[in-house]
C-alpha positions as CSV (number, residue, x, y, z in Angstrom):
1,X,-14.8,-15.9,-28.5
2,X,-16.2,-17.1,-25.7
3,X,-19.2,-16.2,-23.5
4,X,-19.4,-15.6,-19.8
5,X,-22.5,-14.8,-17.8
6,X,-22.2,-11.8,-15.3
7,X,-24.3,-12.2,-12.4
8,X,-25.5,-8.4,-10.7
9,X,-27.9,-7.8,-8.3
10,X,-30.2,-10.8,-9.8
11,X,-29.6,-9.7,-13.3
12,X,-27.5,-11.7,-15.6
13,X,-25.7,-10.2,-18.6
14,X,-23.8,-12.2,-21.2
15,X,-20.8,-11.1,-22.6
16,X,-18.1,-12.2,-25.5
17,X,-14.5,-12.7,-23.9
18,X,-12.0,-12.5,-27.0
19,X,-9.0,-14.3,-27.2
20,X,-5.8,-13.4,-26.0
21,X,-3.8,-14.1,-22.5
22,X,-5.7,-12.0,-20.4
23,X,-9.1,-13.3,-21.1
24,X,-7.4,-17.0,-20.7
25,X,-6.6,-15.8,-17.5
26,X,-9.4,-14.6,-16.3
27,X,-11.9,-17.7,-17.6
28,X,-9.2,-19.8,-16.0
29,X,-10.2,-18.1,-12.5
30,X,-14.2,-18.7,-13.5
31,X,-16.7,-19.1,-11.8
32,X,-15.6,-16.0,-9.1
33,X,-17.3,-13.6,-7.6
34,X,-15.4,-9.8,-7.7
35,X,-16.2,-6.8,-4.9
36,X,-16.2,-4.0,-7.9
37,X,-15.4,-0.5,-7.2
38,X,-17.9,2.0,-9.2
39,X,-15.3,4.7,-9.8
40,X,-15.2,8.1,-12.2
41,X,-19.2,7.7,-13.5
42,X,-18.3,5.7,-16.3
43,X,-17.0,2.5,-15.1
44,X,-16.9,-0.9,-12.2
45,X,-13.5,-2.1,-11.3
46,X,-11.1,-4.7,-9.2
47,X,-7.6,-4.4,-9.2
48,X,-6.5,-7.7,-8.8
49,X,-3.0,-8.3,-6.4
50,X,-1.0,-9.8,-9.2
51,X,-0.5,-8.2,-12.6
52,X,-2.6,-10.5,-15.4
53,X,-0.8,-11.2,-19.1
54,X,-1.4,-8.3,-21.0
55,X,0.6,-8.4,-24.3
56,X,-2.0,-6.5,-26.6
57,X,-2.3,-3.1,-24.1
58,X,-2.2,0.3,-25.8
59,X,-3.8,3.5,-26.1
60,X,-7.2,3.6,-27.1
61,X,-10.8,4.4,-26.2
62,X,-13.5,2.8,-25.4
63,X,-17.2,1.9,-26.0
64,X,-20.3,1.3,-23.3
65,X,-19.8,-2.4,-22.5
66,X,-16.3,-2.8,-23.0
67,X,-14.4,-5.5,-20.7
68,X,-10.9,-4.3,-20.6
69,X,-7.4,-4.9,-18.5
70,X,-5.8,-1.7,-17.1
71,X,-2.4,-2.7,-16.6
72,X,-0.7,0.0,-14.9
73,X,-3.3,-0.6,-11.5
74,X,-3.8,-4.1,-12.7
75,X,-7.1,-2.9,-12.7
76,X,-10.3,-5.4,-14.3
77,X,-13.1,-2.5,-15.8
78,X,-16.4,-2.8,-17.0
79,X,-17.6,0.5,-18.8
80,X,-20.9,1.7,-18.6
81,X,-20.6,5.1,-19.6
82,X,-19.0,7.0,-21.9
83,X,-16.6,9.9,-21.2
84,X,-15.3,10.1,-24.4
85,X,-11.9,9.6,-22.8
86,X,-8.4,8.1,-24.3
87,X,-7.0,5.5,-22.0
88,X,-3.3,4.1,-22.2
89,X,-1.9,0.6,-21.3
90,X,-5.4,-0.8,-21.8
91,X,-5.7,-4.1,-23.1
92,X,-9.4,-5.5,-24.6
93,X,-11.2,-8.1,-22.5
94,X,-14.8,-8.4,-24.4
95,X,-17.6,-6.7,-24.7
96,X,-21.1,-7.0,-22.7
97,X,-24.2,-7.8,-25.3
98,X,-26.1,-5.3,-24.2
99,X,-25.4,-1.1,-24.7
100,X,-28.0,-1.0,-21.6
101,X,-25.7,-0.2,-18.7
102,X,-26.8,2.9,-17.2
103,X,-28.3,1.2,-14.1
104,X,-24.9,0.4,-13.3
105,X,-23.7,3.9,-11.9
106,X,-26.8,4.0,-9.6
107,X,-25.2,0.4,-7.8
108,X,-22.4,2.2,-5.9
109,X,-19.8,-0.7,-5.0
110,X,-21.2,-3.9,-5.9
111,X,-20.3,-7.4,-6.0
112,X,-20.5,-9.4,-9.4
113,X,-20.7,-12.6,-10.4
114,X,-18.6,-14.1,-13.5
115,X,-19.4,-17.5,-14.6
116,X,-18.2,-19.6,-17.8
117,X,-21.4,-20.3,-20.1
118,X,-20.0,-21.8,-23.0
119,X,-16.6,-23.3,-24.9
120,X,-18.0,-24.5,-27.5
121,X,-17.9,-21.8,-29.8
């Protein structure tokens, strides 16, 4: 795992990227800052232009905090809320260390800040 610091409206968050292609991918584009959407309530999002490596996507839900890949929108989602909802093609990112998230849906659209902390571990 590694852990990347998510910069928000002066906050920073950590979170644990695990380790498959699409996390590679994304660390590999670290530090960058994202314009997320806040869409559906439950979740912020950038579909990126290009499709990331995804070979670990299914069907699954989720939990508050989750980092996942939405492949079908190429779609990069941080969840703060839960719908209780079954999402397919998703593919597991990492997970924020904190199951505080509800100030998220008051941010609207937001930009975030995603910065490499640590390879060491």
């Amino acid at each position: 795992m590694k852990t990347v610091k998510i910069i928000v409206n002066g906050q920073t968050f950590t979170a644990n990227f695990e380790d498959n292609a699409t996390a590679s991918e994304l660390l590999s584009q670290m530090p960058m800052t994202l314009p997320m959407l806040n869409l559906y309530s439950r979740e912020l999002t950038y579909r990126f232009k290009q499709a990331l490596p995804a070979n670990e996507a299914h069907t699954s839900g989720y939990t508050v905090g989750d980092i996942a890949y939405w492949k079908p929108r190429h779609s990069f989602v941080i969840f703060y809320k839960q719908t209780g909802e079954v999402i397919s093609d998703l593919q597991q990112i990492g997970h924020i260390n904190t199951s505080h998230l509800a100030q998220f849906q008051s941010l609207g659209n937001v930009e975030m800040r995603f910065e490499k902390e640590d390879f060491s571990s």
